[in-house]
PyMOL Python script that loads the backbone (N, CA, C, O; Angstrom):
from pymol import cmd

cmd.read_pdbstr("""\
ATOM      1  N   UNK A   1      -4.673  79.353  30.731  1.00  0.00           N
ATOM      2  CA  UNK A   1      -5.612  78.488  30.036  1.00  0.00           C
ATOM      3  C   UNK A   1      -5.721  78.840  28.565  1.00  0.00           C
ATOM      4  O   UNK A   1      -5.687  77.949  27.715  1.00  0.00           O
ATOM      5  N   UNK A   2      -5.894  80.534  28.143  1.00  0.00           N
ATOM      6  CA  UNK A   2      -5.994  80.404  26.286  1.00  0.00           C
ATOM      7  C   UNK A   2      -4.388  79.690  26.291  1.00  0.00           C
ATOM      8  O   UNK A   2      -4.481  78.540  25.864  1.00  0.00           O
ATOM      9  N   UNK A   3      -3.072  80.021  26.623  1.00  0.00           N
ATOM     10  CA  UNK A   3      -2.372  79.449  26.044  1.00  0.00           C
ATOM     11  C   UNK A   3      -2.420  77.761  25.420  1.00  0.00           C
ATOM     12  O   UNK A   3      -1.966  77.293  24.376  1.00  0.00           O
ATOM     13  N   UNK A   4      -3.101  77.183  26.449  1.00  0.00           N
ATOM     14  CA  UNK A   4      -2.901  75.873  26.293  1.00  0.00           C
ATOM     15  C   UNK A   4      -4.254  75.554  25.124  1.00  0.00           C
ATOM     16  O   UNK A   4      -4.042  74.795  24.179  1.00  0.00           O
ATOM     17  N   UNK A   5      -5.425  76.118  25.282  1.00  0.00           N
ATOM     18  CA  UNK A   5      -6.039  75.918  24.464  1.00  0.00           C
ATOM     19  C   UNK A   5      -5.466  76.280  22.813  1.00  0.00           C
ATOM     20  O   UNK A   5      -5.532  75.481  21.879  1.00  0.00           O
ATOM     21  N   UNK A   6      -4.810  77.909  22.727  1.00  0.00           N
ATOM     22  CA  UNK A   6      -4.570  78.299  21.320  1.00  0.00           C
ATOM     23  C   UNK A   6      -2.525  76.589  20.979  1.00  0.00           C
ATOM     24  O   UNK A   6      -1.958  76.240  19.944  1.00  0.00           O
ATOM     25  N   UNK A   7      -2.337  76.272  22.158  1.00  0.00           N
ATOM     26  CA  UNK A   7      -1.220  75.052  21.199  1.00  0.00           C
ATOM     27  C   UNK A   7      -2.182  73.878  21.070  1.00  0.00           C
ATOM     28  O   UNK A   7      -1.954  73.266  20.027  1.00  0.00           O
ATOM     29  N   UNK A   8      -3.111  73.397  21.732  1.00  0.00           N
ATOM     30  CA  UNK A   8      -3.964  72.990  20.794  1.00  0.00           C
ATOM     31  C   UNK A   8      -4.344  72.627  19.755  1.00  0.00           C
ATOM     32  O   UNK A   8      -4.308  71.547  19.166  1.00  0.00           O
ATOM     33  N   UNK A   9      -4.874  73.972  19.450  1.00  0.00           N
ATOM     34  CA  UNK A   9      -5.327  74.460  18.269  1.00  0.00           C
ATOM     35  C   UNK A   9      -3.965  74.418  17.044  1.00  0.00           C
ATOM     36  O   UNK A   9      -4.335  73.941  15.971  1.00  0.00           O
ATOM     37  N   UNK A  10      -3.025  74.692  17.071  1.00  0.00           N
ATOM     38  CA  UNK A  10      -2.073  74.540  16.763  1.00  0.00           C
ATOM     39  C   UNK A  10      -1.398  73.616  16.064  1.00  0.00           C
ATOM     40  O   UNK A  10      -0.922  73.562  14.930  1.00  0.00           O
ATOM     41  N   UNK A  11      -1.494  72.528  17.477  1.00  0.00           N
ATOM     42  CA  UNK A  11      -0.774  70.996  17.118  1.00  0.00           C
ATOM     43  C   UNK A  11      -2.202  69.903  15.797  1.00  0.00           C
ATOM     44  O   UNK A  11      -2.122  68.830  15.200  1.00  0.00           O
ATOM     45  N   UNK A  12      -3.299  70.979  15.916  1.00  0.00           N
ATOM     46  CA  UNK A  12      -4.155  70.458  15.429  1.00  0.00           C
ATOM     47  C   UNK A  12      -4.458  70.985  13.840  1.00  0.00           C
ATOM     48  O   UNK A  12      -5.262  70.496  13.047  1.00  0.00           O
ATOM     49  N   UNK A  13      -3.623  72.045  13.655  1.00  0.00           N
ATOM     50  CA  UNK A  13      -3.422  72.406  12.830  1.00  0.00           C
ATOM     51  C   UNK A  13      -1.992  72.354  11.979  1.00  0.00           C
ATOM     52  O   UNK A  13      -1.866  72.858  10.863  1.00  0.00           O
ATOM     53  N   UNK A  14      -1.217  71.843  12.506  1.00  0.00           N
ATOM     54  CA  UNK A  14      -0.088  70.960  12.039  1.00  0.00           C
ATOM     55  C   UNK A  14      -0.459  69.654  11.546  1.00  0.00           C
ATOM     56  O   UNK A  14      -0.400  69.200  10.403  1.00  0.00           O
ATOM     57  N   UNK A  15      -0.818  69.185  12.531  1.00  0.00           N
ATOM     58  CA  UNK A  15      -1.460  67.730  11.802  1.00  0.00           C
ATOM     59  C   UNK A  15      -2.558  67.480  10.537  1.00  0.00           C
ATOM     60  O   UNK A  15      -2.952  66.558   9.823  1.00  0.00           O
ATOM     61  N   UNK A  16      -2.718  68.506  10.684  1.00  0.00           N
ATOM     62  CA  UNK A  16      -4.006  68.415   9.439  1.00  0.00           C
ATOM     63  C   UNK A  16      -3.275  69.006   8.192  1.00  0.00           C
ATOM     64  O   UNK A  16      -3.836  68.731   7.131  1.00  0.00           O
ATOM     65  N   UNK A  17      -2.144  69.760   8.095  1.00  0.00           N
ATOM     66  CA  UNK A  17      -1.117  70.246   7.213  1.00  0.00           C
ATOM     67  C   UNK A  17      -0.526  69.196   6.953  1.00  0.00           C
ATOM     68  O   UNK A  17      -0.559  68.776   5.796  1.00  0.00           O
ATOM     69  N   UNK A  18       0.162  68.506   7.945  1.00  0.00           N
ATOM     70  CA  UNK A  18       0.748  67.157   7.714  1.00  0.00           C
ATOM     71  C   UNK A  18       0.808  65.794   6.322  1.00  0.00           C
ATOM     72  O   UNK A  18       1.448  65.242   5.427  1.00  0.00           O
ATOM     73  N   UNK A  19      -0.831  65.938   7.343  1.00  0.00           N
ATOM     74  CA  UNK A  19      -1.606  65.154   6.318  1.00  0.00           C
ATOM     75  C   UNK A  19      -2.199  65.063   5.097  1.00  0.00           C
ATOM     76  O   UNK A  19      -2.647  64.097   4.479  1.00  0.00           O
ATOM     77  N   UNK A  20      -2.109  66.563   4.775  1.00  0.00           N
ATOM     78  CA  UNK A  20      -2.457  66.679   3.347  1.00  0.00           C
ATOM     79  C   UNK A  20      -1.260  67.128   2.571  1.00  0.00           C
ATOM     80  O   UNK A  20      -1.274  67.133   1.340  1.00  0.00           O
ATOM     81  N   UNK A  21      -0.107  67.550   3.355  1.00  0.00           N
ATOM     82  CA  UNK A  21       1.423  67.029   2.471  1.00  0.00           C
ATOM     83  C   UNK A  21       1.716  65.704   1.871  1.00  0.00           C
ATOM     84  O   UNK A  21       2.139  65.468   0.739  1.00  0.00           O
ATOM     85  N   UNK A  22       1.352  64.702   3.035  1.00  0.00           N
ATOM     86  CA  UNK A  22       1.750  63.334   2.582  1.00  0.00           C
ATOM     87  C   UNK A  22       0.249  62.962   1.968  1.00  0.00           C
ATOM     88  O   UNK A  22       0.305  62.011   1.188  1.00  0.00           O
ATOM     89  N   UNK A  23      -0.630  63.328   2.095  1.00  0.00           N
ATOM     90  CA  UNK A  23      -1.402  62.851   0.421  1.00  0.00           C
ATOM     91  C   UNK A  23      -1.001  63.320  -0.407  1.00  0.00           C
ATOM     92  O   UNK A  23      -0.982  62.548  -1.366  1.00  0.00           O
ATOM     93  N   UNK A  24      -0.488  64.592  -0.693  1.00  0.00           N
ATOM     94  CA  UNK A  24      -0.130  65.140  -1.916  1.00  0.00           C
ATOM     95  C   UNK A  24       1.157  64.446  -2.608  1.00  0.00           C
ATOM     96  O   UNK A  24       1.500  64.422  -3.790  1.00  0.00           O
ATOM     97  N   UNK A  25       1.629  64.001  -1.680  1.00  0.00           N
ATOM     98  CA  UNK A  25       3.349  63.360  -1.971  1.00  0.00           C
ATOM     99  C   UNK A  25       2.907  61.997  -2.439  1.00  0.00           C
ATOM    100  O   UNK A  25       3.392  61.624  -3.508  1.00  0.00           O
ATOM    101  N   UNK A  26       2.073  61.195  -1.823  1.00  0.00           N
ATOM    102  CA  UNK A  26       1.823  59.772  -2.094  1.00  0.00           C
ATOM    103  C   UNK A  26       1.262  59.793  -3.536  1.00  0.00           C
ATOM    104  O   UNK A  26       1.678  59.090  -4.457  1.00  0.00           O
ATOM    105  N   UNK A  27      -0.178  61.095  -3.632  1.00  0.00           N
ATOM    106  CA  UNK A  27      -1.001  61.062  -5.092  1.00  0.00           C
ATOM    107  C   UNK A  27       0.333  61.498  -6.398  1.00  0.00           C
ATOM    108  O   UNK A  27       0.242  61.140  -7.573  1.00  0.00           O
ATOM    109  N   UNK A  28       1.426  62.270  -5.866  1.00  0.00           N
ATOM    110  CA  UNK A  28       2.082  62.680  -7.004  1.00  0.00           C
ATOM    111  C   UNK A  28       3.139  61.323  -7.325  1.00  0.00           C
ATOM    112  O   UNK A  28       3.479  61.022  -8.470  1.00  0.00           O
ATOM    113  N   UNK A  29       3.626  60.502  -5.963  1.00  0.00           N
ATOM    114  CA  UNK A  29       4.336  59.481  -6.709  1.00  0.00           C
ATOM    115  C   UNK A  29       3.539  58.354  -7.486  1.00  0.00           C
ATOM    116  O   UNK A  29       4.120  57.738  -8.380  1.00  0.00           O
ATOM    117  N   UNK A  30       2.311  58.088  -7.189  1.00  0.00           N
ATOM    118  CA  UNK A  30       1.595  57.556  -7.775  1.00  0.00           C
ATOM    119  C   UNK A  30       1.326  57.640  -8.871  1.00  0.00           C
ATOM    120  O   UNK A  30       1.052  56.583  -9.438  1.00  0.00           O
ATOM    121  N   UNK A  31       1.283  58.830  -9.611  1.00  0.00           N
ATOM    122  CA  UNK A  31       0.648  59.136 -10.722  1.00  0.00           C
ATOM    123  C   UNK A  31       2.365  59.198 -11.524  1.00  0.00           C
ATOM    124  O   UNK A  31       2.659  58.710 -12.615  1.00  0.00           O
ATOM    125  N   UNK A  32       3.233  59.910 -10.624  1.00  0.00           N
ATOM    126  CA  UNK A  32       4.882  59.937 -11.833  1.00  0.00           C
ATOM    127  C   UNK A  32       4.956  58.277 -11.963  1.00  0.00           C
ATOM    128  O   UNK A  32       4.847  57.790 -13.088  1.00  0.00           O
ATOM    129  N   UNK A  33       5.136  57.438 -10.841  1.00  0.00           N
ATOM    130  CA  UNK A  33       5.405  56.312 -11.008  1.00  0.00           C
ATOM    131  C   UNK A  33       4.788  55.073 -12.054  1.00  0.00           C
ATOM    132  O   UNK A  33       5.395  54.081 -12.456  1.00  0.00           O
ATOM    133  N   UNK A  34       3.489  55.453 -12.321  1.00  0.00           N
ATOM    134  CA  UNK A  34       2.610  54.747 -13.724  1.00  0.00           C
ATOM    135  C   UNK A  34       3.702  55.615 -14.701  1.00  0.00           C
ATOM    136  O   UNK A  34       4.433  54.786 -15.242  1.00  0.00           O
ATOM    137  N   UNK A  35       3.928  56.476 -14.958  1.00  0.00           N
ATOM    138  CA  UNK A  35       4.026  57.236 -16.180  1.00  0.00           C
ATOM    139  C   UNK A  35       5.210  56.955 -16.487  1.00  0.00           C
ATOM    140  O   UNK A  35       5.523  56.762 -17.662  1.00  0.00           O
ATOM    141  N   UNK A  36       6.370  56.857 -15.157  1.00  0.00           N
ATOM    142  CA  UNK A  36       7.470  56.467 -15.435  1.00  0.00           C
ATOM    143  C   UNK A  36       8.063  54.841 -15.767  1.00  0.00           C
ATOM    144  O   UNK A  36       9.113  54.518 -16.322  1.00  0.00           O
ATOM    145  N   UNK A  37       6.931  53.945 -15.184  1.00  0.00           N
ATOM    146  CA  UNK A  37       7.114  52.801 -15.008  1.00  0.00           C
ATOM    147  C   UNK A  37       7.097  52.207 -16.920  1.00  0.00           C
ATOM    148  O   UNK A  37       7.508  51.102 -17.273  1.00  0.00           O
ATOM    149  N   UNK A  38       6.436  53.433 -18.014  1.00  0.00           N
ATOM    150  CA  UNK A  38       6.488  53.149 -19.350  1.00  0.00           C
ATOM    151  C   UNK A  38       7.666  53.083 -20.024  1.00  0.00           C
ATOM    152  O   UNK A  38       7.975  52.231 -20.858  1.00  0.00           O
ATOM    153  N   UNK A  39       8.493  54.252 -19.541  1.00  0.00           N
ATOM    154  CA  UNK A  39      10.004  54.663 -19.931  1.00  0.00           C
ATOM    155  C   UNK A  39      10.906  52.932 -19.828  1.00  0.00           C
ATOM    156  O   UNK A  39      11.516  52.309 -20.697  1.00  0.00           O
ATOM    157  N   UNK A  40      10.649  52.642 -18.521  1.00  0.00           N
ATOM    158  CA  UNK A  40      11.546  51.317 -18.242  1.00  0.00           C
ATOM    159  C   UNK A  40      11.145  50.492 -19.278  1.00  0.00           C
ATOM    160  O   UNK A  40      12.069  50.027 -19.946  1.00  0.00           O
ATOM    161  N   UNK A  41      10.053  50.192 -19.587  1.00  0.00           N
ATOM    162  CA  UNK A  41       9.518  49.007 -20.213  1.00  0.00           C
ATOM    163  C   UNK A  41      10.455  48.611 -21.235  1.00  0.00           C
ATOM    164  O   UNK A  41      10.820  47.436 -21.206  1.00  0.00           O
ATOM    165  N   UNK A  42      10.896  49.336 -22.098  1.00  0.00           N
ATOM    166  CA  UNK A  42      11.707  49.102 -23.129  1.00  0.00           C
ATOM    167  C   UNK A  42      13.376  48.438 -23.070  1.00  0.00           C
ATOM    168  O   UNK A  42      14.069  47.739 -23.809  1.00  0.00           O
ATOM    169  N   UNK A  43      13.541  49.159 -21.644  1.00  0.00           N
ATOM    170  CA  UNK A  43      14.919  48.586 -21.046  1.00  0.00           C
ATOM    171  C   UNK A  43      14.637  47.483 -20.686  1.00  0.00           C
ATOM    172  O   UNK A  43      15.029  46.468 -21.261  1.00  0.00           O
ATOM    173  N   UNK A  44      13.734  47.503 -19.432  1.00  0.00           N
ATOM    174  CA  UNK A  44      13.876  45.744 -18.935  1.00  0.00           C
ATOM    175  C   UNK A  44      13.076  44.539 -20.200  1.00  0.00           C
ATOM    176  O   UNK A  44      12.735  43.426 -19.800  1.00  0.00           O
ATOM    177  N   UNK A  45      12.903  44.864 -21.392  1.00  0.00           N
ATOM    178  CA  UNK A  45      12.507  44.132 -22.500  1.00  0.00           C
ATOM    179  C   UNK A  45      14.468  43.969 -23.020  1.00  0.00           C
ATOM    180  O   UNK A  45      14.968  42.870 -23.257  1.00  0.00           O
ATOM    181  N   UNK A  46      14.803  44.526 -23.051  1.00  0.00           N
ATOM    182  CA  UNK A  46      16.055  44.634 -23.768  1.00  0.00           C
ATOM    183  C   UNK A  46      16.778  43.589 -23.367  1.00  0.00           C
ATOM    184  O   UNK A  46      17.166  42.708 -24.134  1.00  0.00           O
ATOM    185  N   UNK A  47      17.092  43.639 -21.646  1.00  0.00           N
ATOM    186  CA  UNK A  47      17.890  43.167 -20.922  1.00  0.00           C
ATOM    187  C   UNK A  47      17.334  41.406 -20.648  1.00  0.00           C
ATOM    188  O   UNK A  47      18.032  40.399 -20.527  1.00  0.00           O
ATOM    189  N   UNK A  48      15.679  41.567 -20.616  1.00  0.00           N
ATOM    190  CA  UNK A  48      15.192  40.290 -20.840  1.00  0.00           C
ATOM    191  C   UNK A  48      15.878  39.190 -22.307  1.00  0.00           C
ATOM    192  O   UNK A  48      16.159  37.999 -22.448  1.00  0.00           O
ATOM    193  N   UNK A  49      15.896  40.026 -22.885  1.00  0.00           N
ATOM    194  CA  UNK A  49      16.279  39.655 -24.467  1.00  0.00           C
ATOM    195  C   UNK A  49      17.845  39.450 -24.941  1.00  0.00           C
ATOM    196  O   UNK A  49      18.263  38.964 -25.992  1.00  0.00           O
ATOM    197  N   UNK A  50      18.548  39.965 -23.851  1.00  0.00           N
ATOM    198  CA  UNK A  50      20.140  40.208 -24.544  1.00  0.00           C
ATOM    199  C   UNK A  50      20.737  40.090 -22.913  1.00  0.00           C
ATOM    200  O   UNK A  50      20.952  40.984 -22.095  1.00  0.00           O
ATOM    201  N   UNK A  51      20.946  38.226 -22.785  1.00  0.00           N
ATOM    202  CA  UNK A  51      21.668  38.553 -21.490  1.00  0.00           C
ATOM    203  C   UNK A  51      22.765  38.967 -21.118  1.00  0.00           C
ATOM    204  O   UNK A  51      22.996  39.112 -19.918  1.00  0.00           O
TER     205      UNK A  51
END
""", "prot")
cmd.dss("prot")
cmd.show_as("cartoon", "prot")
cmd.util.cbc("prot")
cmd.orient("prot")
């Protein structure tokens, strides 16, 4: 019985690791992706302009 209780505990603690990997991954593409989305601007103006 502790065994099954401590994987549990475990699988419950994976998941909660999980989940705050993929917030961290989602908040960081979020924030590169505004910042990067400035860099383009100038290209796809270019390409708009010079077919």
């Amino acid at each position: 019985m502790i065994f099954s209780t401590e994987r549990g505990a475990t699988s419950a603690e994976y998941a909660i690791l999980v989940a705050t990997v993929a917030a961290v991954i989602i908040v960081a593409v979020a924030a590169l992706g505004n910042s990067t989305l400035g860099l383009f601007g100038p290209v796809d103006t270019f390409f708009q302009t010079h077919p």
